[in-house]
C-alpha positions in Angstrom: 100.1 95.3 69.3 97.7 93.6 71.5 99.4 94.0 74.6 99.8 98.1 73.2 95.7 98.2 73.1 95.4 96.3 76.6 97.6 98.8 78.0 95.4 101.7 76.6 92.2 100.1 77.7 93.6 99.6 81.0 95.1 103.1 81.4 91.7 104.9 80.2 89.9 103.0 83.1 92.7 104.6 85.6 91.6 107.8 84.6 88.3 107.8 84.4 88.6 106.2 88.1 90.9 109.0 88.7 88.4 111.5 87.5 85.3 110.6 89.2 87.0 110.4 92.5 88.9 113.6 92.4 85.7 115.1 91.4 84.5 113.0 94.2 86.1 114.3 97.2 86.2 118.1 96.0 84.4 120.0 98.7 80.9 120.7 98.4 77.4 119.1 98.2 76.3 117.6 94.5 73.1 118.0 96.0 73.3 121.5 96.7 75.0 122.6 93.2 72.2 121.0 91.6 69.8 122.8 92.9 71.7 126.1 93.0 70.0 128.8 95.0 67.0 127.2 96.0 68.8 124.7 98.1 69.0 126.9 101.1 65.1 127.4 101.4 64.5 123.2 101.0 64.4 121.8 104.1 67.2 119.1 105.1 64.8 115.7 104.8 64.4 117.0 101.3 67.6 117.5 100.4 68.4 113.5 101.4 65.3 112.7 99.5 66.5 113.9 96.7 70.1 112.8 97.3 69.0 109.5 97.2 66.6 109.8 94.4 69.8 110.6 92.5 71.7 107.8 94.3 74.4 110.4 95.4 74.1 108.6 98.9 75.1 105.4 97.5 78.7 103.9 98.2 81.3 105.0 96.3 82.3 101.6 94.0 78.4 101.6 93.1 78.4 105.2 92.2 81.4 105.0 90.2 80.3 101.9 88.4 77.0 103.7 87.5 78.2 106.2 85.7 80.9 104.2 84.0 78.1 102.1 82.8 76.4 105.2 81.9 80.0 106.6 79.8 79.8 103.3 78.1 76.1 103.8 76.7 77.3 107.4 75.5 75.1 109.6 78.4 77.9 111.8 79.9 75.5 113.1 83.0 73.6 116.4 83.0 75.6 119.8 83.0 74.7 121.6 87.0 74.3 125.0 84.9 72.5 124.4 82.1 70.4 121.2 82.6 71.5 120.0 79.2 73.1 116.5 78.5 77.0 117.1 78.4 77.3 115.0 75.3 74.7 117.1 73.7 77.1 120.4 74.8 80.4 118.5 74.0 79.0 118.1 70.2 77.8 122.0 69.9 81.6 122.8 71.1 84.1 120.3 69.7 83.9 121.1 65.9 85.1 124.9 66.7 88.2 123.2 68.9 89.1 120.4 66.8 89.2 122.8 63.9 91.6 125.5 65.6 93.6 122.1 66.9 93.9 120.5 63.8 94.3 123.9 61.9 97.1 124.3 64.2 99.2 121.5 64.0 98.8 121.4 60.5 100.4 125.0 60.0 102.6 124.0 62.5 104.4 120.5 60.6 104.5 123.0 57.6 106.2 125.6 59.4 108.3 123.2 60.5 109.3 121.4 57.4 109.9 124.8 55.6 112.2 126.3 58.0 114.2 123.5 59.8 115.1 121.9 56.4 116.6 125.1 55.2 118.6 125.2 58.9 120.3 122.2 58.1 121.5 123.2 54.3 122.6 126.4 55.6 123.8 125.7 58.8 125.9 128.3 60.6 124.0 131.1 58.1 121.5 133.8 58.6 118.6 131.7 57.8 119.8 129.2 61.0 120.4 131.7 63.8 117.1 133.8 62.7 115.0 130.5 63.3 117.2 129.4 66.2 116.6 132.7 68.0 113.4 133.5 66.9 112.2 129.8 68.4 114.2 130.7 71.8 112.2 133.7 71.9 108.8 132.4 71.4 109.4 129.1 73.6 109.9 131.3 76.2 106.8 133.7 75.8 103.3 131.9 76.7 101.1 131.6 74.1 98.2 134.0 75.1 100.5 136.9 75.5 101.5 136.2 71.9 97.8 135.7 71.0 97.2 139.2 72.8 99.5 140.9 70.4 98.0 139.0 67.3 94.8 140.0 68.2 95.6 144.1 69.2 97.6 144.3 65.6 95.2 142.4 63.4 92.1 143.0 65.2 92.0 146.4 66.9 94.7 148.2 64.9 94.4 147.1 61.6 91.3 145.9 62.1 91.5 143.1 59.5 89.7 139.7 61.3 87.3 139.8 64.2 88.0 141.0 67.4 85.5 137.7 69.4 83.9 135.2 67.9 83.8 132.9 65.2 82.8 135.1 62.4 82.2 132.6 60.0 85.5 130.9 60.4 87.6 134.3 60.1 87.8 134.7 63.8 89.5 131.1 64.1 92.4 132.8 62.0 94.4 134.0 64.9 93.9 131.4 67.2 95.0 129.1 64.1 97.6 131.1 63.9 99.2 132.0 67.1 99.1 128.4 68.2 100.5 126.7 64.9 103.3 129.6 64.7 104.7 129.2 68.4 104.3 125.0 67.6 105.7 125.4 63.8 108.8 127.5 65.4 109.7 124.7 68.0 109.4 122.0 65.0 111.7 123.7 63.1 114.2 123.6 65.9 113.9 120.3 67.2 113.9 119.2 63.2 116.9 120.6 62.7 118.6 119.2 65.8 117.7 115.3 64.7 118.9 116.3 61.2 122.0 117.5 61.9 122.8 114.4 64.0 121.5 112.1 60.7 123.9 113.9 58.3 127.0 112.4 60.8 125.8 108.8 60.3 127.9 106.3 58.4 124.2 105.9 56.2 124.2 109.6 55.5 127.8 109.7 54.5 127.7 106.6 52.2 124.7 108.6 50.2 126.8 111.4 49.7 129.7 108.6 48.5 127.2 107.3 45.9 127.1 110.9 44.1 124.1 112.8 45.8 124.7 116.1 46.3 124.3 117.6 50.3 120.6 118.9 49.8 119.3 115.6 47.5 120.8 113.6 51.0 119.2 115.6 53.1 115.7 115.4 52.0 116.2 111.9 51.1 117.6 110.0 53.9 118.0 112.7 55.8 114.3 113.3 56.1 113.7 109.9 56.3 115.0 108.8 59.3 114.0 111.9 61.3 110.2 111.0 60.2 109.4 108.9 63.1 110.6 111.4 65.8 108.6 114.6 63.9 105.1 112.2 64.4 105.8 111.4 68.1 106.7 115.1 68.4 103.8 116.3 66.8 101.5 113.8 69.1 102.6 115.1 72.2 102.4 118.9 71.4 99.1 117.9 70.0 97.3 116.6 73.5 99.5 119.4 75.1 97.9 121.8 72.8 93.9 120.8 74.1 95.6 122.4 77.1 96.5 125.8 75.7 92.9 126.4 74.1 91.2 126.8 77.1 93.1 130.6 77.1 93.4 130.8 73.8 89.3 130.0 73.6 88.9 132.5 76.8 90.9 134.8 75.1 89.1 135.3 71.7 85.7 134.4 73.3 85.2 131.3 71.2 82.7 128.6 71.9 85.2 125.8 72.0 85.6 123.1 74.2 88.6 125.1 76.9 86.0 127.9 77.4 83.4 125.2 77.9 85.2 123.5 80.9 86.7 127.3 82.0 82.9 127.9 82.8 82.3 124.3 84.4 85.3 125.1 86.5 84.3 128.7 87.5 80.2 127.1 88.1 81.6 124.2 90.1 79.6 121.7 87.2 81.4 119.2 88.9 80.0 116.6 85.9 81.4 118.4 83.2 84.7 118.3 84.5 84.7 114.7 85.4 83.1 113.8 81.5 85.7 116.3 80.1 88.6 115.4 82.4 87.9 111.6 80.5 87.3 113.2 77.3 91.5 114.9 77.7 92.7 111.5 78.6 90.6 109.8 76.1 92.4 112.0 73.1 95.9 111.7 74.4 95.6 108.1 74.3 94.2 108.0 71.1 97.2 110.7 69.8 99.6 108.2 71.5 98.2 105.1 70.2 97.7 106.7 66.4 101.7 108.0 66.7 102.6 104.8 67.3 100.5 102.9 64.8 102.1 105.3 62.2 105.7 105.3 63.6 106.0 101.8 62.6 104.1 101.9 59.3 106.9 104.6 58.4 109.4 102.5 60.1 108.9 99.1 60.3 112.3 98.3 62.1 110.2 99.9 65.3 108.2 97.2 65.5 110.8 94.7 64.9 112.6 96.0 67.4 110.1 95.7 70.1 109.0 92.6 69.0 113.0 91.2 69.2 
């Protein structure tokens, strides 16, 4: 497990290295940004004077050790636009994205649970193909033209949850929704795939030799074994999902964390997307790290395994 935590430790320094220096060499002066309009009526000794004030004429290893330093003391930088600390903006938005995240992927395991399980018992039936197809059909739309349609039926026609904003939590609904439905659908399908290979395992057939019936199989060893591949699942489409909010945000006009960075891109706040370009890599690390910690509390032959 050790060599597990050096190799995250190790990996989060590549990124954030990664981070600041394609942040780094994006065209533009830092100088200038921060000052906005007013830079083109200073004259140029000021500008250096206040480049170096803010050490932005330093080397690069210096500058890049700074603000790691900084990162490790929990000050982020200053957000170009709004003159705020960016940890101070990343708390304001976070809650509202972890909330449609989590909300999401917990819809989505219980989408998943209900309708791949029922694949398997009824394989070859209506229940099967309907989820089968219906899965092809929605892997294959992107998620903010199904979020579109959420929002025009629920919103504008029937007019039933909020058309923007949070609401008071009704207007995280659809987002909750549209994300954990699409992500539920693919479960289902990819549960199903693993447990029809598990019921042709010489395991799976002695169970049904000891007198369990198919279904009483299926959700007991069946399941089982198919538990460590759902959690890794579920942990990647999780830090994919971070991804998809910043449309999704966009999209419903939330104050989330993808609409944050949406602005920071579209403002050129080239410190917010180097603190939230560490922030992404930060999370998928720690969804990687946590998957893996549980797969071999589930299954502890894992960690035999690796240890053999």
């Amino acid at each position: 497990m050790a060599h597990r935590l050096i190799s995250c430790f190790l990996t989060l320094v590549l990124v954030s290295f990664v981070s600041f220096l394609a942040v780094d060499l994006a065209p533009g002066d830092p100088t200038r940004l921060l000052l906005g309009g007013t830079a083109q009526e200073i004259a140029p000794e000021a500008l250096d004077r206040i480049r170096s004030a803010q050490g932005l004429d330093a080397p690069f290893p210096e500058r890049y050790l700074g603000w790691l330093k900084s990162i490790l003391f929990g000050d982020l930088g200053v957000s170009l636009k709004t003159n705020r600390p960016i940890l101070t903006e990343f708390a304001a938005r976070l809650p509202i994205t972890a909330l449609i995240a989590f909300g999401a992927l917990v819809l989505a395991s219980i989408t998943g649970f209900v309708l791949g399980v029922p694949c398997v018992l009824h394989e070859g039936g209506f229940v099967d193909h309907a989820v089968r197809i219906t899965a092809s059909l929605f892997h294959s739309v992107p998620a903010f033209l199904v979020g579109l349609f959420a929002l025009y039926l629920f919103s504008f026609k029937l007019e039933l949850l909020p058309l923007y904003g949070v609401s008071g939590g009704s207007g995280l609904i659809l987002p909750v929704l549209t994300l954990g439905g699409i992500m539920g659908l693919s479960l289902a399908r990819v549960l199903r795939n693993a447990l029809l290979e598990t019921v042709h395992e010489e395991h799976f057939l002695a169970a049904l030799g000891k007198g369990l019936s198919y279904p009483q199989a299926v959700l007991r060893h069946g399941l089982r074994n198919v538990l460590s591949l759902m959690v890794t699942y579920l942990a990647m489409r999780f830090a994919g999902l971070l991804g998809g909010l910043v449309l999704i945000e966009t999209m419903f006009s939330l104050p989330g964390m993808g609409s944050y960075i949406l602005e920071a891109i579209s403002s050129r706040d080239l410190p917010v997307i180097q603190a939230y370009i560490l922030f992404i890599g930060t999370v998928v690390l720690a969804c990687n790290l946590s998957a893996d910690l549980l797969v071999r509390w589930l299954d502890p032959r894992v960690a035999k395994e690796r240890l053999g």
